[in-house]
C-alpha positions in Angstrom: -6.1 -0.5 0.0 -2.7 -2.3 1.1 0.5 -1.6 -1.1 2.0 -5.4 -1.8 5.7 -5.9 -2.1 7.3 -5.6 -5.0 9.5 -9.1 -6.5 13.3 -9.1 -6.2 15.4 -8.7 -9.2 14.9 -11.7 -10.7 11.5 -12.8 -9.0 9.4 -11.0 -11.4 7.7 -13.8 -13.5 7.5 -16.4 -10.9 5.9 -13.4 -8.4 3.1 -12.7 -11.6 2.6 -16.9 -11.9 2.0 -17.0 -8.5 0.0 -14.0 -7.8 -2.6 -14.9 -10.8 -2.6 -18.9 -9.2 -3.7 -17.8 -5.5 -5.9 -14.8 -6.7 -7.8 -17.2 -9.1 -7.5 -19.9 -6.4 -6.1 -22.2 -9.5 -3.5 -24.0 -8.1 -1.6 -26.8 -9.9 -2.6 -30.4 -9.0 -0.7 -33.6 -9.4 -1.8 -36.3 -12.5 -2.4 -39.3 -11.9 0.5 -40.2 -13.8 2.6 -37.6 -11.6 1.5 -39.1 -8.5 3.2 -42.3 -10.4 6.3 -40.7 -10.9 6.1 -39.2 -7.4 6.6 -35.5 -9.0 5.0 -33.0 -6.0 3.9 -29.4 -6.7 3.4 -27.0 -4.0 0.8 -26.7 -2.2 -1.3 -23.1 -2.2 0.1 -22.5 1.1 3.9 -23.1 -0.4 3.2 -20.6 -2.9 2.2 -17.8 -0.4 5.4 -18.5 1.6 7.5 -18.3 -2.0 5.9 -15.3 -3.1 6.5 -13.4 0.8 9.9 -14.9 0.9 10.7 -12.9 -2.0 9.5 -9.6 -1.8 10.7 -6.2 -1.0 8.1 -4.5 1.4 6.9 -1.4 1.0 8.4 0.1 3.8 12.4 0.0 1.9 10.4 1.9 -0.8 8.7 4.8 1.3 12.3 4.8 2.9 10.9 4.4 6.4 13.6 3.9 8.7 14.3 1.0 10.7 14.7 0.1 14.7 18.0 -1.3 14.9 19.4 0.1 11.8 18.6 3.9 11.6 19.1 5.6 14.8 16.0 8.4 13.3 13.9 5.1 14.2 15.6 4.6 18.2 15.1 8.0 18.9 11.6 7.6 17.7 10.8 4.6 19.5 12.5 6.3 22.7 10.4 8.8 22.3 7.2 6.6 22.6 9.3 4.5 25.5 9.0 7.9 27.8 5.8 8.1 27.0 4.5 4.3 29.2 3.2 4.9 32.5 4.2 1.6 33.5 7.8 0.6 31.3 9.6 -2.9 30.9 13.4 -2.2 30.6 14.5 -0.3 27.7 17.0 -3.3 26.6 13.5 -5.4 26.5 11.7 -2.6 24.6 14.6 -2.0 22.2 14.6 -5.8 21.6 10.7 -6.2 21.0 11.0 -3.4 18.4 14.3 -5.0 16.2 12.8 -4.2 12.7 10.1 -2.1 13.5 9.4 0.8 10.4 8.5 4.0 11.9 6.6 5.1 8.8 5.4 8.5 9.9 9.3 9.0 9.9 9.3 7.8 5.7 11.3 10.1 3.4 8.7 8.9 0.3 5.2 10.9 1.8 3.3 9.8 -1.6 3.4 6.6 -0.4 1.8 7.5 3.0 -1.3 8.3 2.8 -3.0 10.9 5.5 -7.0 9.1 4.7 -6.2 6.0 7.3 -7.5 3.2 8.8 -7.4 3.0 12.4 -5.1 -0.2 13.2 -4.0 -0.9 10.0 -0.1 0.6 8.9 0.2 4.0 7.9 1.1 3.5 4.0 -2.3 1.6 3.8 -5.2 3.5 2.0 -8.7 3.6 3.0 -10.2 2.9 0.2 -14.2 3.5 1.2 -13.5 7.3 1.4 -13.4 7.2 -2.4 -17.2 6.2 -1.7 -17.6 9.9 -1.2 -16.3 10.6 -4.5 -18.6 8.9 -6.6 -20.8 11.8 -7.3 -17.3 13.4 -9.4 -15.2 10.8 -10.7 -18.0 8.2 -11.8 -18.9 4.9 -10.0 -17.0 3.3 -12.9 -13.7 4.7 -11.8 -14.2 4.9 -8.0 -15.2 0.9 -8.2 -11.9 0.6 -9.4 -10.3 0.6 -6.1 -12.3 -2.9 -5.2 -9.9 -4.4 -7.2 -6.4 -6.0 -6.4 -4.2 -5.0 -8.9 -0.3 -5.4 -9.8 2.2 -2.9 -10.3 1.6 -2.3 -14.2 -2.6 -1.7 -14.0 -1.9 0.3 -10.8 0.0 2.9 -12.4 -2.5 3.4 -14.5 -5.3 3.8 -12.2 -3.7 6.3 -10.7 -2.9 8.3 -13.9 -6.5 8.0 -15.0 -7.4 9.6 -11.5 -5.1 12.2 -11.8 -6.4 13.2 -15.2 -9.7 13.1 -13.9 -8.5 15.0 -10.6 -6.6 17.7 -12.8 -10.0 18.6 -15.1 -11.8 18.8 -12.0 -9.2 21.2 -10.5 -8.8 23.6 -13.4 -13.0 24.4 -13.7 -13.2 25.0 -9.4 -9.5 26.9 -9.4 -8.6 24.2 -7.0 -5.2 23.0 -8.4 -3.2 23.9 -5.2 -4.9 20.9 -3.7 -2.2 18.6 -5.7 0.3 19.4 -3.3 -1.5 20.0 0.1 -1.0 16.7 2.3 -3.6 17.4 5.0 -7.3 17.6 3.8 -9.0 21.1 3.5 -10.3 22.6 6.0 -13.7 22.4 4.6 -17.1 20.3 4.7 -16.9 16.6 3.7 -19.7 17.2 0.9 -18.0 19.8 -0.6 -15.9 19.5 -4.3 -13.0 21.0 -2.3 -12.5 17.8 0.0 -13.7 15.0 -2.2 -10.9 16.8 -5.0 -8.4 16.0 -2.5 -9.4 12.4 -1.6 -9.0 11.7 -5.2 -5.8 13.7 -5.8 -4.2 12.0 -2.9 -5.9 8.2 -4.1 -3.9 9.5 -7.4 -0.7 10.1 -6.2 -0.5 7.4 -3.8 -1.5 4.6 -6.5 0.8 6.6 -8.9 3.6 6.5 -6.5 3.6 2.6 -5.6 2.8 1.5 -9.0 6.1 3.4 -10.8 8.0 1.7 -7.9 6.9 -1.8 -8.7 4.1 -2.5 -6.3 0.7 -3.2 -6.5 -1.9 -3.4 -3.9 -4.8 -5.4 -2.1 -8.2 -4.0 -2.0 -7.9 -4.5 1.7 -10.3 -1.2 2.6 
């Protein structure tokens, strides 16, 4: 599950339009009378470069810092520079990284989530361990999460989760799980670590969706 960018101030209808056009694969075409006139409309891969173009990524929200702007994020990366057996020049390595989020670094940690998929960035969700949820949340709700959804209808995923996560919690006295980051230290099949796959799912969805984003069911 990969958080989308939110729209700029200003973007926010033309960023819906566009999202619903490509996601539906309805894109405008041309009449024969506007092929007359010579009036063009963009073409599905204009509309992906619009909607990019004017986005805020998710990385300004978690408050990740930056190579090149936060010197948190070049101490980081010189950190992982020492670390080469075999090093080009730091100038080179610096340059190569201009821009680079160090998200593990991110002042917003409801955004990053510690259930990961291995090559994918940090903030991204893996959806398919909700798969292990099933059995307490309902396939209804944990199907959920194979759907793309904007800012508005993730929010409220995630605060239907929580609901579900919080009854859950109060009849196994498993409410500090809310706040623990790391998974239990306990078997995959029991309540105790599917609870915190779904209270983390809840949080994360909550957190992105208040802030304007959506996300991808990329699992």
């Amino acid at each position: 599950m990969r958080p989308l960018g939110k729209p700029k101030k200003g973007f926010e209808k033309r960023y819906i339009e566009i999202f619903k056009m490509v996601e539906s694969d309805n894109i405008p075409k041309p009449t024969f009378w506007d092929k007359l006139k010579g009036k063009k409309f963009p073409t599905k891969n204009e509309l992906i470069q619009e909607w990019f173009e004017n986005q805020i990524p998710t990385y300004e929200t978690i408050k990740a810092p930056m190579v090149g702007r936060d010197q948190e994020a070049e101490e980081w990366l010189k950190e992982k520079y020492e670390e080469l057996e075999k090093k080009p020049s730091w100038e080179e390595f610096l340059k190569e990284h201009q821009g680079f989020y160090v998200i593990p670094l991110a002042k917003e940690q409801d955004g990053v989530p510690c259930y990961i998929s291995l090559g994918q960035d940090e903030n991204v969700f893996r959806g398919q361990f909700l798969v292990d949820c099933v059995d307490i949340i309902g396939e209804d709700l944990a199907n959920e999460a194979w759907e793309t959804k904007l800012a508005e209808d993730t929010l409220d995923y995630g605060n239907r989760l929580m609901s579900v996560a919080e009854k859950i919690a109060k009849e196994n006295n498993l409410e500090h799980l809310k706040d623990q980051k790391i998974p239990p230290d306990a078997d995959e099949e029991t309540i105790e670590s599917k609870l915190h796959i779904v209270y983390s799912l809840a949080k994360w969805l909550t957190f992105y969706g208040k802030n304007g984003h959506g996300y991808e069911a990329d699992f």
